[in-house]
C-alpha positions in Angstrom: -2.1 15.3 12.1 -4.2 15.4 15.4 -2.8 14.4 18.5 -3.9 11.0 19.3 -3.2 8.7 22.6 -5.5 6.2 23.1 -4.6 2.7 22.1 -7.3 2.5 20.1 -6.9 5.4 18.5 -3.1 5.0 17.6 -3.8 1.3 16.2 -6.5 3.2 13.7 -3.6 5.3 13.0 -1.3 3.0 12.0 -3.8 0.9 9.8 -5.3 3.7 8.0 -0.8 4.9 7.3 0.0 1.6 6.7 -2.5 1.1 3.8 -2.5 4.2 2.2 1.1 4.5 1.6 2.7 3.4 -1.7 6.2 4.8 -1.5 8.7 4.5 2.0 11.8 4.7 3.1 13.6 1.2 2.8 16.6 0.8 5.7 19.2 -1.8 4.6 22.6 -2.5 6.4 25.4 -1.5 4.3 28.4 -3.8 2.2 30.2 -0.9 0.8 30.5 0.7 4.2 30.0 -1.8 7.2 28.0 -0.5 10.3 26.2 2.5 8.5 23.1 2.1 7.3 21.5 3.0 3.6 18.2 4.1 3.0 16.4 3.8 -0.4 13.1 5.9 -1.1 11.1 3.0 -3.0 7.7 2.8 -4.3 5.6 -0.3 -2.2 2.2 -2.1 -2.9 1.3 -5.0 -0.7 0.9 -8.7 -1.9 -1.3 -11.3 -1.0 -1.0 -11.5 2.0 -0.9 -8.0 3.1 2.8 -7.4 3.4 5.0 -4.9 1.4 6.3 -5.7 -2.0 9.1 -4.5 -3.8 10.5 -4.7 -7.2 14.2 -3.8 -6.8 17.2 -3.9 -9.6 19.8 -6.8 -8.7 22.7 -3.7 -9.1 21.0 -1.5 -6.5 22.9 -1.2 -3.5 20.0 -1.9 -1.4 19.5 -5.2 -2.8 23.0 -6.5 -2.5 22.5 -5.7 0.7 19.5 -7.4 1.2 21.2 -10.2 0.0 24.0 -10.2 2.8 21.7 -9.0 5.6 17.7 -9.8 5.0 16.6 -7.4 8.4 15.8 -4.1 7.1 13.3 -1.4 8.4 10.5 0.6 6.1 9.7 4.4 7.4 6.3 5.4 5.8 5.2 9.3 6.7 1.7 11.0 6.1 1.7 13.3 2.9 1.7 17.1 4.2 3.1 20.2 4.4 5.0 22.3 6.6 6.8 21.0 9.4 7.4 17.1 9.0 7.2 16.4 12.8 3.9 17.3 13.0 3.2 14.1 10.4 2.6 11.0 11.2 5.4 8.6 10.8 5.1 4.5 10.9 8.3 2.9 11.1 8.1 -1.0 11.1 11.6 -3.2 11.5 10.6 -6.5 8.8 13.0 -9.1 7.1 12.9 -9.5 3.4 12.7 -12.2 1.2 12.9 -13.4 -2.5 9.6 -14.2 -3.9 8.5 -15.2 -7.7 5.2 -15.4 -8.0 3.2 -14.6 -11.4 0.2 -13.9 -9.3 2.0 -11.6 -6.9 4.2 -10.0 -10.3 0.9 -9.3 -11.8 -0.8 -7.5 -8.7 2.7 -5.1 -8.3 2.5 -4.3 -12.4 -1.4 -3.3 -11.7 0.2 -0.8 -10.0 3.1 0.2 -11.3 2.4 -1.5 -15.4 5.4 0.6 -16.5 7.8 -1.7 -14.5 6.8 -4.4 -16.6 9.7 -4.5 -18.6 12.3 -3.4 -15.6 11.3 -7.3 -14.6 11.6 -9.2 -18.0 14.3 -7.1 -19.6 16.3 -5.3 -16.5 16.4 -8.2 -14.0 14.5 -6.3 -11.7 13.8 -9.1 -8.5 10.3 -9.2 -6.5 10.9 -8.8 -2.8 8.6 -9.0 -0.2 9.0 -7.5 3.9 7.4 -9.6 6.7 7.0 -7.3 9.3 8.2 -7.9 13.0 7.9 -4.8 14.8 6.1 -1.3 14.6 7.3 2.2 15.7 4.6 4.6 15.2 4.9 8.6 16.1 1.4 10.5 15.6 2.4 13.3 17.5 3.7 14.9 20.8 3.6 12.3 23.7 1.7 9.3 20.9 4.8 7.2 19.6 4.3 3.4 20.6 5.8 0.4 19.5 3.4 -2.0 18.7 4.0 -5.9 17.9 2.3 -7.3 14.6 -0.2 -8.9 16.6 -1.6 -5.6 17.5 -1.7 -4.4 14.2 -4.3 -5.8 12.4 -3.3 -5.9 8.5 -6.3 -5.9 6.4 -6.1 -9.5 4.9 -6.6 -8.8 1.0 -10.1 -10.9 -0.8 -8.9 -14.0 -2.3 -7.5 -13.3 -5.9 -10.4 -14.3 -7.7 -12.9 -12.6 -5.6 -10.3 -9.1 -5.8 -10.3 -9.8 -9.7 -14.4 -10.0 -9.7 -14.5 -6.6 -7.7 -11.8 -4.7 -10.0 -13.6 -6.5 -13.4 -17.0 -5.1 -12.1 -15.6 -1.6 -11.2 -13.6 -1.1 -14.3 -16.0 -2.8 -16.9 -18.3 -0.7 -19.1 -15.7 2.2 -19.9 -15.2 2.4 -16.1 -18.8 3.8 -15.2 -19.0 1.8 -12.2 -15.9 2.9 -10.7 -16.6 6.4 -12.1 -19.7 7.1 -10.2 -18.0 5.2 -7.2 -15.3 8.0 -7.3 -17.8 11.2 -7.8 -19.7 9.9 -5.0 -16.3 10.5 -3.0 -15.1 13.7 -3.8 -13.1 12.6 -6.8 -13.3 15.0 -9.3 -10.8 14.6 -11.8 -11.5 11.1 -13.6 -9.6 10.3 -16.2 -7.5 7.8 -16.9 -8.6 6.3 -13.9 -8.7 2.3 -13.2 -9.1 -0.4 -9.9 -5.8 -1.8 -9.3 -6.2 -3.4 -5.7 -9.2 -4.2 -3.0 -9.5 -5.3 0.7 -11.8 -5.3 3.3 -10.9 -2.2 4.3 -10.7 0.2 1.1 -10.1 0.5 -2.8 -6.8 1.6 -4.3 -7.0 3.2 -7.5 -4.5 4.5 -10.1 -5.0 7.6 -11.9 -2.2 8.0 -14.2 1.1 7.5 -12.5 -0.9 8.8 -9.5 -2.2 6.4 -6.9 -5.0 7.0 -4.2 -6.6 5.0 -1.6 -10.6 5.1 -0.7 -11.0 3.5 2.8 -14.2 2.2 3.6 -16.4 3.6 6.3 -16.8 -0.2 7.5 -15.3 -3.6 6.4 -16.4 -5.9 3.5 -15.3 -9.3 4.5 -17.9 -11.3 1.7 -17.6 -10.4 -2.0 -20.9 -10.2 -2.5 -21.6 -7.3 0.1 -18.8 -5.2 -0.8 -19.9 -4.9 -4.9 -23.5 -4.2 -3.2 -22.0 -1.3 -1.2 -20.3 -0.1 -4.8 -23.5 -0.2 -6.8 -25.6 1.4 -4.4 -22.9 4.5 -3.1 -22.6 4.9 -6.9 -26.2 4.4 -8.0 -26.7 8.2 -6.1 -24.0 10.3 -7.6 -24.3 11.9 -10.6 -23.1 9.8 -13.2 -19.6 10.7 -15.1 -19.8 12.3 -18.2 
């Protein structure tokens, strides 16, 4: 990653990490073994409201722990190679909470639709992290803390306007959402569906593969964002 050390420039940082991350580090205070504490590599999507979600076994270690201690921290770094300093790395300290929520079960099994059954057969729990602090490190002399306040969370379309979007883009043997893709740089489209939308950018699953498409500027009205869609899309090629 480039160096960055304005303010600006590290708050950009952390919003663009922060949304295109699906998989982190969760930080729980241990039962087993009292004062250490017990990470858990997890994969994430965010809910409603913007903040992470997890779907968690009620065995796993981490969740009994969760259970005793709520304050946890989730460590999200930027995918690279070579040496993992020079990554960006967002830290933020959050305290988690039960939720059930058929709304909020359906968004996370958009995402992950093979955990469907961990839910109604392996009393798998939904658990959600409201943030209270970030850490961020984007390089040599950039790692700030910043409070939530600074760090503006896209706020996700209302879930009928999110389910318009996705049903436009993925509608019509995905053509929309195809030529939306080829227009950035997405060559390989198969399998390939709309699983999430903000403001700010599209998440897409390809497979068990997930990307992010952030959007040069913000959509905040329904109606402007599928107009932005038609017309990127309207001059790429169309797929085959």
């Amino acid at each position: 990653m480039n160096h960055v050390t304005s303010t600006e420039e590290l708050i950009h940082a952390v919003q663009k990490l922060w949304s295109n991350s699906f998989r982190g580090l969760l930080a729980t205070h241990s039962v087993k073994y009292p004062g250490y504490p017990f990470g858990s590599l997890l994969p994430i999507c965010r809910d409603a409201k913007g903040n992470p979600l997890l779907l968690i076994s009620h065995l796993a270690q981490h969740t009994q722990n969760l259970q005793a201690d709520p304050l946890c921290s989730l460590t999200l770094t930027e995918p690279g190679n070579g040496d993992v300093q020079q990554l960006a790395r967002l830290t933020c300290l959050a305290q988690a909470e039960p939720v059930c929520s058929i709304s909020t079960a359906e968004r996370y099994f958009r995402y992950y639709p093979h955990t469907r059954r961990f839910h109604k057969e392996l009393n798998f729990h939904f658990y959600r992290l409201i943030t209270k602090q970030f850490y961020f490190i984007g390089g040599f002399g950039s790692a700030r803390w910043f409070d939530t306040s600074r760090i503006h969370t896209p706020v996700p379309f209302s879930t009928p306007d999110e389910a318009e979007v996705l049903y436009q883009l993925n509608a019509h043997d995905h053509d929309l959402l195809n030529r939306f893709a080829d227009s950035y740089g997405i060559a390989e489209r198969s399998s390939i569906d709309a699983i999430g939308v903000d403001p700010f950018g599209l998440d897409i699953r390809q497979g068990s593969n997930l990307h992010r498409i952030n959007f040069n500027i913000p959509f905040n009205r329904k109606c402007d964002l599928l107009a932005h869609l038609s017309s990127v899309s309207s001059d790429a090629p169309k797929a085959q």
